[in-house]
KETIDO-680233 format. One record per residue: z negated, x, y of N, C-alpha, C in turn. Coordinates in nm, 2 decimals, decimal comma. Each point is the difference from the previous one (the first is absolute). Layout:
% residues N
n.pz / n.px / n.py / ca.pz / ca.px / ca.py / c.pz / c.px / c.py
Z / X / Y / Z / X / Y / Z / X / Y
...
% end
This chain:
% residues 126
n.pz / n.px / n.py / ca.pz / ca.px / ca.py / c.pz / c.px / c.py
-14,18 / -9,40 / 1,30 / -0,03 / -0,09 / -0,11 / -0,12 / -0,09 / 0,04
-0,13 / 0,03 / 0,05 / -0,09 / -0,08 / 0,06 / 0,03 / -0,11 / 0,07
0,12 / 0,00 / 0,15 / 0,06 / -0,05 / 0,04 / 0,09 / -0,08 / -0,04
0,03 / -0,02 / -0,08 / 0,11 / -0,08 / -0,18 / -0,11 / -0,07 / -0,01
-0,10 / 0,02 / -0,04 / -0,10 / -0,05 / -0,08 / -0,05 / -0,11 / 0,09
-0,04 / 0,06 / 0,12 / -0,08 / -0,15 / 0,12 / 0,10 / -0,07 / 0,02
0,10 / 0,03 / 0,01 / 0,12 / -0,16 / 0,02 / 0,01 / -0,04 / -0,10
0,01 / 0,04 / -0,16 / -0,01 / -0,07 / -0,13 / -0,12 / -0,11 / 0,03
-0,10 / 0,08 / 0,01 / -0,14 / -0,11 / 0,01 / 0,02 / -0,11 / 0,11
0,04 / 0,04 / 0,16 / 0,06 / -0,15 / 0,05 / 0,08 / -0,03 / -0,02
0,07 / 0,00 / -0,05 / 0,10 / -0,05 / -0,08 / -0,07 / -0,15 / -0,10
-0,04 / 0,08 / -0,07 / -0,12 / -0,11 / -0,07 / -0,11 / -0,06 / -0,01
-0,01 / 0,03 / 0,12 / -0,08 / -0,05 / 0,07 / 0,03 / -0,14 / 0,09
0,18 / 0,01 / 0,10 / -0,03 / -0,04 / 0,05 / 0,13 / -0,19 / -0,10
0,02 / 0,08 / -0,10 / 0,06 / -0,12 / -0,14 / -0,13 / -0,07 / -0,03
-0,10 / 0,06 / -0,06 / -0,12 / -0,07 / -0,07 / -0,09 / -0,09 / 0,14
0,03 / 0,00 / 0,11 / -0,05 / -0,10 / 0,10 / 0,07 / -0,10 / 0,07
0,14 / 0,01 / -0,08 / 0,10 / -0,12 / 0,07 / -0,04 / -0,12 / -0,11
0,01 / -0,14 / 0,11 / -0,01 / -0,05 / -0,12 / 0,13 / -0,04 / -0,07
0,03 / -0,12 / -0,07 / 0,10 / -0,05 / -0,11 / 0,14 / -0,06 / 0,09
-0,02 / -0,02 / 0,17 / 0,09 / 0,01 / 0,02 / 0,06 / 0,11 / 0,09
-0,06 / 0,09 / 0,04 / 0,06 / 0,16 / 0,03 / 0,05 / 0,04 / -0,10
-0,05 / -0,01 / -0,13 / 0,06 / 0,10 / -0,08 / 0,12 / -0,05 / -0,03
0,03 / -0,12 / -0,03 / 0,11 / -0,06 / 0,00 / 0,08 / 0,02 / 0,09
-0,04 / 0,03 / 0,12 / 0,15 / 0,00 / 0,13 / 0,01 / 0,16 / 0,01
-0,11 / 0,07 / -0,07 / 0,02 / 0,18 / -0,01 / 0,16 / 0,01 / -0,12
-0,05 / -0,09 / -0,11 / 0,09 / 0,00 / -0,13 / 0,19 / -0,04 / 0,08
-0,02 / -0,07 / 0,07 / 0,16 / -0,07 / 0,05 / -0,01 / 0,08 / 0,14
-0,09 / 0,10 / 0,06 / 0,07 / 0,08 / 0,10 / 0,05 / 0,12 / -0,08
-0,04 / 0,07 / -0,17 / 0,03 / 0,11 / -0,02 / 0,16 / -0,08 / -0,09
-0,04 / -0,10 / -0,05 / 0,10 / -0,04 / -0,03 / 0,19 / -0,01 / 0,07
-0,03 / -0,08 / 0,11 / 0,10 / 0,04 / 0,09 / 0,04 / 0,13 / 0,05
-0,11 / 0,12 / 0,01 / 0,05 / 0,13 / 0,07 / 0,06 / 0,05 / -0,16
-0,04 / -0,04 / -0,11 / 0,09 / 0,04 / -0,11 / 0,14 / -0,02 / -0,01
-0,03 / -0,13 / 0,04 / 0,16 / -0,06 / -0,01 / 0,13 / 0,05 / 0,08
-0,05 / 0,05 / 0,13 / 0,04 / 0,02 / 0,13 / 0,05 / 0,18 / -0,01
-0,09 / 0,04 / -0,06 / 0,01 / 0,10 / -0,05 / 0,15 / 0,07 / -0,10
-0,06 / -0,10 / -0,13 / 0,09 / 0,04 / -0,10 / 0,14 / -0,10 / 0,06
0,03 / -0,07 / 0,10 / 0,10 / -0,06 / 0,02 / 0,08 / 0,12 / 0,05
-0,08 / 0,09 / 0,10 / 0,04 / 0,12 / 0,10 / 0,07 / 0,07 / -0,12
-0,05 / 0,07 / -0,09 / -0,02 / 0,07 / -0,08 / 0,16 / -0,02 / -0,09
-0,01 / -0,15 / -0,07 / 0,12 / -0,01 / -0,01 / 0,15 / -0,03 / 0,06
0,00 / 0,00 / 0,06 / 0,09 / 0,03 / 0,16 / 0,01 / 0,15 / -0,02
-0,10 / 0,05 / -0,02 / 0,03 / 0,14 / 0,02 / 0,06 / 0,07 / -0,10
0,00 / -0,09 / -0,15 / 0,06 / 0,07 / -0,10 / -0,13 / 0,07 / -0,08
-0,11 / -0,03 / 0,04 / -0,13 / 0,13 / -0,05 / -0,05 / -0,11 / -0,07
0,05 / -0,01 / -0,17 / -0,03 / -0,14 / -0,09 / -0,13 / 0,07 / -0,05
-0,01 / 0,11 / -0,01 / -0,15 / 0,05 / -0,03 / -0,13 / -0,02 / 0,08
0,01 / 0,00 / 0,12 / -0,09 / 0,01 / 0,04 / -0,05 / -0,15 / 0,04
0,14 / -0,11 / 0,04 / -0,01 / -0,15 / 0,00 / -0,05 / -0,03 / -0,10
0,01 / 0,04 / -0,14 / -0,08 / -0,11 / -0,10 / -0,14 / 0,06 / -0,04
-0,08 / 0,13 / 0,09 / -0,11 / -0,02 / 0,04 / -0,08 / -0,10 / 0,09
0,11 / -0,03 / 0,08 / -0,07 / -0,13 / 0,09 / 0,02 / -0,12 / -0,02
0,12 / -0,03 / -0,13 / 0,01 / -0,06 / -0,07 / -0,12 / -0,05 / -0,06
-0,01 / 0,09 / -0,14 / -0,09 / -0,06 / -0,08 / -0,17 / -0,03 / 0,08
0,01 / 0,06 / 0,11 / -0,14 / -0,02 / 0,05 / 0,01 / -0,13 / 0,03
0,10 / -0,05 / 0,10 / 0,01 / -0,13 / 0,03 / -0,01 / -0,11 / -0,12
0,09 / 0,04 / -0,10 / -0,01 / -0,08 / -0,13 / -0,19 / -0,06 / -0,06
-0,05 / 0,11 / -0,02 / -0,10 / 0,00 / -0,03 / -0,11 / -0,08 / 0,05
0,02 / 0,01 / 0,14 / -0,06 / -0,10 / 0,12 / 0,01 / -0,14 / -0,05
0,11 / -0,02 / -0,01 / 0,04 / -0,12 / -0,02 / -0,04 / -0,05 / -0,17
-0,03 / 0,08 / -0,08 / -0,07 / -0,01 / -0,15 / -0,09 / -0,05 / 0,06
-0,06 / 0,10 / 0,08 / -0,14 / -0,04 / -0,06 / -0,04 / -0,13 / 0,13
0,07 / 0,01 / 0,11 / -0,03 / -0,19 / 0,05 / 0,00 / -0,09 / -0,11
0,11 / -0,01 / -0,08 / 0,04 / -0,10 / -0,12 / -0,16 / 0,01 / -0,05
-0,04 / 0,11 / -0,07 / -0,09 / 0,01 / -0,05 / -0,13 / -0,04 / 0,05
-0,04 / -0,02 / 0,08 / -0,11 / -0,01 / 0,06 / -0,04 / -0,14 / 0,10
0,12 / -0,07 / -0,06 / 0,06 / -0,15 / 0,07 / -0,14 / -0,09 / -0,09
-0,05 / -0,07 / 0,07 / -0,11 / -0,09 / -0,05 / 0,03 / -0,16 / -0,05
0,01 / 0,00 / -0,12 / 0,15 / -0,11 / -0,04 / -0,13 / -0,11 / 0,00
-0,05 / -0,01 / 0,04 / -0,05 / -0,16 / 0,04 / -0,01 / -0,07 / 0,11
0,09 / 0,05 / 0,07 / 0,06 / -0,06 / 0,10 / 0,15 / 0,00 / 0,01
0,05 / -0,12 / 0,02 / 0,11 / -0,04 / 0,01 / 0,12 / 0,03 / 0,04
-0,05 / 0,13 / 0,12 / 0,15 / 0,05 / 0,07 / 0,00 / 0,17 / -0,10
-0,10 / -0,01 / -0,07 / 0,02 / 0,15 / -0,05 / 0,12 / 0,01 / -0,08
0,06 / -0,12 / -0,06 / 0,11 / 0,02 / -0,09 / 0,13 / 0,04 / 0,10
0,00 / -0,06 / 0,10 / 0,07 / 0,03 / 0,14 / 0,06 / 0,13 / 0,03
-0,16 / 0,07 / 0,03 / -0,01 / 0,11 / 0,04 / 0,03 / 0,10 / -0,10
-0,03 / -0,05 / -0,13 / 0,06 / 0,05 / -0,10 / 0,14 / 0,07 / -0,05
0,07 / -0,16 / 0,04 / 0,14 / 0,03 / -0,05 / 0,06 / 0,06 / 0,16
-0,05 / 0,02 / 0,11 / 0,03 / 0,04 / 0,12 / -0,03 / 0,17 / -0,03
-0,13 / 0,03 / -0,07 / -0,02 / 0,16 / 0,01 / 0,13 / 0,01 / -0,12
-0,01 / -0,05 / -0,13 / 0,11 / 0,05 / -0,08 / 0,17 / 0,02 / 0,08
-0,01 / -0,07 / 0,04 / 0,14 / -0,05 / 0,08 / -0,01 / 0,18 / 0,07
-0,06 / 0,00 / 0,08 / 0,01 / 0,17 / 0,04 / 0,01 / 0,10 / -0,05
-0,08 / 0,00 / -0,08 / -0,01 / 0,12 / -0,09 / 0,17 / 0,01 / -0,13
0,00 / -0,14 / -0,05 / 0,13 / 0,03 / -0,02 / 0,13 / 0,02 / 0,08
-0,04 / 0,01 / 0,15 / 0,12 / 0,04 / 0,07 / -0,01 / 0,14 / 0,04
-0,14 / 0,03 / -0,03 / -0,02 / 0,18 / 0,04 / 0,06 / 0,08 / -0,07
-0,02 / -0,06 / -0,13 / 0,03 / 0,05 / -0,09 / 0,16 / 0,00 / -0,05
0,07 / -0,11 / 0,04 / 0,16 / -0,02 / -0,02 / 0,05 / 0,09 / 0,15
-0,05 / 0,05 / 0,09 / 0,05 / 0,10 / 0,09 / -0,02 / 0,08 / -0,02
-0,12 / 0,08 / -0,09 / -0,01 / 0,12 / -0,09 / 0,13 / 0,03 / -0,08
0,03 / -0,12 / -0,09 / 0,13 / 0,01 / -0,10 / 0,08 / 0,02 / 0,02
0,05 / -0,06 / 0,12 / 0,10 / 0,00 / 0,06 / 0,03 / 0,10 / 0,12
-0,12 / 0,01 / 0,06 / 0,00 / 0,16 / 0,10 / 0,06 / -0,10 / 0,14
-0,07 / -0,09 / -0,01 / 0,08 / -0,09 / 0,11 / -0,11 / -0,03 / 0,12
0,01 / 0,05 / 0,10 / -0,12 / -0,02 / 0,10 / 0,02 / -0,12 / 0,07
0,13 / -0,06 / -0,04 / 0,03 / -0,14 / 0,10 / -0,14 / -0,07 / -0,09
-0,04 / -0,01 / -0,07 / -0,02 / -0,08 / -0,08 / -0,14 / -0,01 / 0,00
-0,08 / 0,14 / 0,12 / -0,11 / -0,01 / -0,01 / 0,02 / -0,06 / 0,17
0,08 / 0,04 / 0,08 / 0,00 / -0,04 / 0,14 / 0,02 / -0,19 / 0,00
0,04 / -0,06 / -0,12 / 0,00 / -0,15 / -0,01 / -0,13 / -0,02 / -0,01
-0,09 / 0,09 / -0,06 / -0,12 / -0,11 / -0,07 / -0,13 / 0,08 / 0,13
0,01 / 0,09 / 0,07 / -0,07 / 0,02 / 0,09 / -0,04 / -0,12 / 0,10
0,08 / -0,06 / 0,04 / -0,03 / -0,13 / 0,08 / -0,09 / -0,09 / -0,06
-0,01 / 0,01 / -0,12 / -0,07 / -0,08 / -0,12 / -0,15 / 0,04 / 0,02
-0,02 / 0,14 / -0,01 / -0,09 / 0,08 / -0,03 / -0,07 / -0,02 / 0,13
0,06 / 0,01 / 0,11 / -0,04 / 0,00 / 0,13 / -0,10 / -0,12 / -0,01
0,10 / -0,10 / -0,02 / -0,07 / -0,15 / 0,04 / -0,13 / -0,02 / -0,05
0,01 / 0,05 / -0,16 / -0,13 / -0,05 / -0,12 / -0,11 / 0,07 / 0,15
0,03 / 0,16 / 0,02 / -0,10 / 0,09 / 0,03 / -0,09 / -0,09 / 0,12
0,11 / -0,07 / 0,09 / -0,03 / -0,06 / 0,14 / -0,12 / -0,12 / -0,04
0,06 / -0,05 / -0,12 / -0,05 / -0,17 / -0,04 / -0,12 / 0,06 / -0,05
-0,02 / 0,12 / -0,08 / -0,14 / 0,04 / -0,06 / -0,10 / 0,04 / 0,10
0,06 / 0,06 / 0,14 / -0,08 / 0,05 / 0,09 / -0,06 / -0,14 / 0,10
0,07 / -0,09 / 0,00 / -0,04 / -0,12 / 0,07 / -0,09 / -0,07 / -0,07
0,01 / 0,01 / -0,11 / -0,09 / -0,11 / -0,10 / -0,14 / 0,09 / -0,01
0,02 / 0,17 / 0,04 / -0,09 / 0,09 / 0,05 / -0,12 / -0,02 / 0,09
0,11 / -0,06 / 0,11 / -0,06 / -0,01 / 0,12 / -0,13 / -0,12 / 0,02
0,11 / -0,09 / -0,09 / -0,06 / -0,13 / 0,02 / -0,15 / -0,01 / -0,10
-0,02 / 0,07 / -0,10 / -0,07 / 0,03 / -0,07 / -0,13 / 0,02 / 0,11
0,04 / 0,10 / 0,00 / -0,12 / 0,10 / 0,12 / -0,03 / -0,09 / 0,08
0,11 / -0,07 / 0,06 / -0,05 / -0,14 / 0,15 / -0,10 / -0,06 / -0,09
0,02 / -0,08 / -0,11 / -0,09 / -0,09 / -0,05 / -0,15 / 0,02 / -0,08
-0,03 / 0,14 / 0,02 / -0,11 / 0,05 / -0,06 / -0,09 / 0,00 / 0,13
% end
């Protein structure tokens, strides 16, 4: 249990020192291993256990929507781009259809690449 406990603490330790764009490319790397996951998962016929990685992925994508800073102009974008996912996570849940998460992965991929570059460049310019 002690041992549980010190990786809980870096654990949280090492979230509360990333700044706003790590945590963002942490959110779309757990995101995609969900997706990738529950696509396996449903292939496999194991609808239970896929819409655990389901709804986590879903959720992700809430709370991007949510946390979108609407005074800026591409947030509505990004907006109807996170909705746009999350209702397709969600219609492959329904439907039990993994094709449907294997379409929007390439999606997911790209946002994750474009967030990490705009990452990078960040950091260059400071």
């Amino acid at each position: 249990m002690p041992e549980n406990n010190s990786v809980l603490q870096y654990q949280k330790q090492a979230v509360s020192t990333m700044s706003k764009g790590e945590l963002l490319l942490k959110l779309f790397d757990v995101a995609l291993k969900n997706i990738k996951y529950a696509s396996i998962l449903l292939k496999e016929k194991d609808y239970e256990k896929a819409e655990i990685y389901i709804n986590k992925s879903s959720r992700i994508f809430n709370h991007l929507c949510l946390i979108l800073d609407r005074k800026y102009s591409i947030s509505l974008e990004l907006y109807q781009i996170y909705r746009f996912l999350n209702q397709e996570i969600i219609r492959a849940n329904i439907k039990r259809d993994a094709e449907i998460l294997d379409k929007i992965l390439p999606l997911v991929q790209e946002l994750h690449d474009t967030w990490a570059e705009a990452d990078k460049l960040s950091h260059m310019q400071k």
